[in-house]
N, C-alpha and C positions, 0 to 999 in steps of 0.2 A: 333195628339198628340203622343208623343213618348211614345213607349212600358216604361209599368213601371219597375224600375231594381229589380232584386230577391235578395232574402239574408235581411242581415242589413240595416237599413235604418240609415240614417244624423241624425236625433234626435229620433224617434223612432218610431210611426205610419206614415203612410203617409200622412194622413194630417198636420204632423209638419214639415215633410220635405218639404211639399211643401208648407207654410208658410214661412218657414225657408229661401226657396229658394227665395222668394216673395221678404221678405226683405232683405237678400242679392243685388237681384238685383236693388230694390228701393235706397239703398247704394251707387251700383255702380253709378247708374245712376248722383246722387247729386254730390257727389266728385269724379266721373271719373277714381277714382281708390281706392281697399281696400285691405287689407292685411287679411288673413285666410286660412286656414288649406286646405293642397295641394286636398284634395277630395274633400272640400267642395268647391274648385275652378272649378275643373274638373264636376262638377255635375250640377254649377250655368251657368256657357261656354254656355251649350246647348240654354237654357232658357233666358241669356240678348239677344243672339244674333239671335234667332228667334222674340222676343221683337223691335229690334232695326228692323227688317224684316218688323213687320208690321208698327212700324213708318214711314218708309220709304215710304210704302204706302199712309200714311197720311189722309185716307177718314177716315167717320165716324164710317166702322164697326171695320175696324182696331183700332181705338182708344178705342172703346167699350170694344175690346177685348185683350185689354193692362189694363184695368180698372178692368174685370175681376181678373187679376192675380195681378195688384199693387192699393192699393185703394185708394191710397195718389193721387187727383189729379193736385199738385204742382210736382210733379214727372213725372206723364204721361207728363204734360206740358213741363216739361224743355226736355222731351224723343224727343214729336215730332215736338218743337219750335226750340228746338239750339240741340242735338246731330243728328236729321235726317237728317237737312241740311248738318253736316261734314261731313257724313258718305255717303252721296248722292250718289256719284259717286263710291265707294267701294262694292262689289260683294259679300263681305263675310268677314272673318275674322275679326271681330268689336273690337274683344277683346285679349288680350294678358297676357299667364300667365309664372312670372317668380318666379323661386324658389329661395327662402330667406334663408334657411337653417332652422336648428329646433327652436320649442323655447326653451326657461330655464328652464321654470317650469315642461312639461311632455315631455320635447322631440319630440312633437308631429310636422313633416314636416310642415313647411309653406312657404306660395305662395303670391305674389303679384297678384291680377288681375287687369286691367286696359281695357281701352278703346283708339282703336288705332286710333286717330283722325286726324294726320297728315294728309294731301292730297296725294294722289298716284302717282307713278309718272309710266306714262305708260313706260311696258315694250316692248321691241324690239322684232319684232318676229323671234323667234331660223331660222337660216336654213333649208332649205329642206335637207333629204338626198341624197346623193352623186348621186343615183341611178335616181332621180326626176331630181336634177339637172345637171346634165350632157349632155342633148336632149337639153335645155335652153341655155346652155354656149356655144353649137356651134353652135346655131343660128347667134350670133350678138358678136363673140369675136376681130371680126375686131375694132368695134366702141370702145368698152371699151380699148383694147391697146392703141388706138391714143391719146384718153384721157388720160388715164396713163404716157404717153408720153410725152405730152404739158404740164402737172402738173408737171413732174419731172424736166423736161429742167428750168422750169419757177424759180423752186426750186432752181435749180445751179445758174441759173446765178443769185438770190438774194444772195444766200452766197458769190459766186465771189463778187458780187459788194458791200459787205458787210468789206469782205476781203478788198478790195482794199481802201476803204474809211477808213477801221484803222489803214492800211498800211501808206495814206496820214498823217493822223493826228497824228501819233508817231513820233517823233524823232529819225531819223534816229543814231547810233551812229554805228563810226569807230573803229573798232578794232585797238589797239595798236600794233604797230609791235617792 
């Protein structure tokens, strides 16, 4: 359980914050995304996406202790029947919050949060440094030229014959003398 924060709290004891927070996140969960005030987005973050943590684990004590914190079980339901499947193969980040500007009435900064359910698209692993890779590259840099080499050749001559083939099919014209 994350240390409690000091100061002010979201509504005013911490039993309301963390009601507060409860349904927040029960919100998110239904419509996948809600709009509210930039702290009380930054505050909720922690809490859906520890939430959608133990969906993912899917067993019974996990869901117990989703039930705990949301009591709506049309909710838990939809958490770890259709959002923990999207989120399956996702490592972190469940959620995302964008800033909307203030409102009208108090000025008060507001957020989008939402839930990032796209599929991931695996990233490429960065480079070694120069220093790692350098022992590596003079092992075997014979083989990688000759490659480089049949790939480029192969390259010309489809442009040459690429050339030549709209060379054929143009009309040739003479210039006027």
């Amino acid at each position: 359980m994350p240390k409690p924060t000091k100061g002010p709290r979201l509504g005013g004891g911490p039993a309301h914050e963390r009601l507060m927070l409860a349904n927040l996140a029960a919100a998110l969960y239904t419509h996948k995304r809600i709009t509210t005030t930039e702290t009380k987005a930054k505050r909720l973050r922690p809490l859906a996406e520890r939430l959608i943590t133990f969906a993912k684990r899917g067993d019974l004590h996990a869901r117990r202790r989703v039930l705990a914190v949301i009591g709506d079980k049309a909710v838990v339901h939809e958490l770890f029947a259709v959002i923990a499947p999207q989120v399956a193969d996702r490592e972190g980040g469940y959620t995302r919050i964008t800033k909307i500007g203030n409102r009208k009435g108090d000025n008060a900064p507001m957020a989008v949060i939402e839930l990032v359910l796209e599929p991931v698209s695996p990233k490429q692993r960065a480079a070694k440094p120069a220093a790692e890779a350098a022992p590596a590259a003079e092992e075997a840099p014979a083989a990688e030229e000759t490659e480089v080499v049949e790939e480029t050749a192969t390259d010309e001559t489809a442009e040459v014959e690429e050339t030549e083939a709209a060379a054929e099919e143009a009309p040739v014209e003479e210039p006027a003398k």
